[in-house]
C-alpha positions, 0 to 999 in steps of 0.5 A: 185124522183118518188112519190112512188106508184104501178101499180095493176091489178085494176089501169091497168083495170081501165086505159084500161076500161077508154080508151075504154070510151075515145075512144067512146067519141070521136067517137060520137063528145061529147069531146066538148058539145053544148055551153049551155051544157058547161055552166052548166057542168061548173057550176057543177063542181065550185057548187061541188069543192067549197061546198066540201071545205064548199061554200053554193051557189047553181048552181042557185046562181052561174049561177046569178053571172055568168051572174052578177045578185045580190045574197044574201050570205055570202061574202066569199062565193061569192068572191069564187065562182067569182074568181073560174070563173075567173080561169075556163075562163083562163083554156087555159092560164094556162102551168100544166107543170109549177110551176109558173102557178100553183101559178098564179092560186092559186092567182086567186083562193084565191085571197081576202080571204088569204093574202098569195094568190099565194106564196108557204107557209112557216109556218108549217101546220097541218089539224084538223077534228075535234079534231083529226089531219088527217094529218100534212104537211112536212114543210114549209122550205121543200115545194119549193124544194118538189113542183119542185120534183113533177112538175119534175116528170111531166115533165119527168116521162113515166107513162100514163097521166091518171095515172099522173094527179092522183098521182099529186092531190094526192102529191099536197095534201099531201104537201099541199103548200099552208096555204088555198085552196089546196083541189080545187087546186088539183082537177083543177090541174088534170082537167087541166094536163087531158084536154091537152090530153083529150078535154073532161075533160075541160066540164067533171063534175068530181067533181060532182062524187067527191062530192057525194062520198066526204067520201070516197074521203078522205078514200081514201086520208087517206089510201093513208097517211098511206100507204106511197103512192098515190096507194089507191087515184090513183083507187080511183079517176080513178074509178070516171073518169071512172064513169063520163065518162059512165054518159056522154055517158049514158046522151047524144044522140047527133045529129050533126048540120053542125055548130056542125060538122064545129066548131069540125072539126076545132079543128082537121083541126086547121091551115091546108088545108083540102079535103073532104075526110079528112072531111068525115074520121072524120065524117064517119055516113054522106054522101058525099052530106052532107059533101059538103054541109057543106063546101059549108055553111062555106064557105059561112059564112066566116067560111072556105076559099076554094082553087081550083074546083071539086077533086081539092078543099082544105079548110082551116079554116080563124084564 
């Protein structure tokens, strides 16, 4: 069964204003940023997607255990943030289509701090702020069977993906199938279901936006469960999308290397053969002497295999 939801005039603005931003992102090149780019980003969103579940480590902390230095911190906080960058590296190992992979991950992530780390819970839950209860879960008997629903309409729906990733961290948060860890296992799953399609959402610190306006992040969660659908939620957190997009091409005035351009190029060449003009179609602000330069140096570094002389010549990356 569809997750009940309706398509607005804000949802539709939002999707068109978020694929005018995609489509500037990969034109300037920054759906995959510098190495060291990446790391900080990376960095951003374990700080951020942890501290909104109460973590108190720093990015300075967490960039010391990243590189194995000692920090001093509450252990729990620690073991968090270690088992988040586990499951960070093993982002491209991961299936969003796939229930299976979700538990695996959830056992990555919980892994040490519950016992019930990657399995499904069983009890009936409820989530206390407070002395108020915001919300009680459907319960335990229920969540398989709601789980294979939810990965069902992922699989099969029509509905654009920017749209689906959202009504999913919705549902896995209403069902909330597991006793701990549900709010981080959200926000990664829609990164991941994002990524597939979008590079960009792998470095793309959504969660940073998400912290700073953690409010109404759970406004949002809150009037989606009194409503009876994810519409609420699904504005909500396409507006953060879209916000995180326009800060990354606010920030960023790239300019390209040849290493630059030879390690994007293979993501869009991949296994295939290669000419210069196919080159030069995606980087379209260099000249031809530019671009024979740079296969020239691949090729020289063993980055690039080459095939044939003059108009003749065809490349092709080494895997």
């Amino acid at each position: 069964m569809k997750p009940p939801y309706k398509i607005t005039d804000t949802i539709l603005q939002l999707v068109v204003a978020i694929s005018e931003k995609l489509g500037e992102v990969k034109a300037t090149h920054l759906y995959k940023p510098p190495t060291e780019l990446r790391k900080k980003n990376r960095i951003k969103t374990i700080q951020s997607s942890l501290e909104i579940e109460g973590n108190t480590l720093t990015e300075e902390q967490i960039t010391a255990l990243l590189e194995n230095k000692r920090v001093l911190a509450p252990k729990k906080d620690i073991v968090e943030v270690q088992n988040a960058i586990k499951v960070y590296e093993q982002l491209h190992t991961l299936d969003p289509n796939k229930l299976q992979d979700l538990e695996k991950a959830h056992g990555l992530l919980m892994q040490g701090l519950i016992q019930e780390a990657g399995k499904l819970r069983l009890k009936n839950v409820g989530i206390v702020k407070g002395k108020k209860v915001e919300h009680i879960a459907p319960s335990g008997s229920m969540v398989k069977g709601l789980m294979n629903d939810l990965f069902k309409y992922l699989n099969t729906n029509d509905d654009i993906v920017l749209i689906k990733s959202c009504v999913f961290h919705y549902e896995l948060e209403f069902i909330h199938p597991f006793i701990d860890g549900n709010g981080r296992m959200g926000r990664l799953w829609q990164t991941l279901i994002l990524m597939q399609q979008y590079p960009v959402f792998e470095y793309l610190p959504v969660e940073l936006l998400i912290k700073e306006n953690q409010e109404a992040y759970y406004n949002a969660l809150g009037k989606s469960d009194k409503m009876g659908n994810s519409t609420p939620f699904i504005e909500f957190m396409l507006n953060i999308i879209l916000q995180a997009l326009n800060n990354l091409l606010q920030n960023q005035n790239r300019t390209l290397t040849v290493k630059d351009r030879i390690s994007l190029y293979k993501t869009i060449a991949s296994e295939r053969l290669f000419t210069r003009k196919d080159y030069l179609n995606h980087f379209k602000k260099i000249a031809q002497a530019t671009a024979s330069r740079d296969l020239k140096w691949a090729v020289e570094q063993k980055i690039l295999l080459k095939f044939g002389e003059n108009r003749l010549t065809k490349y092709k990356y080494k895997m």
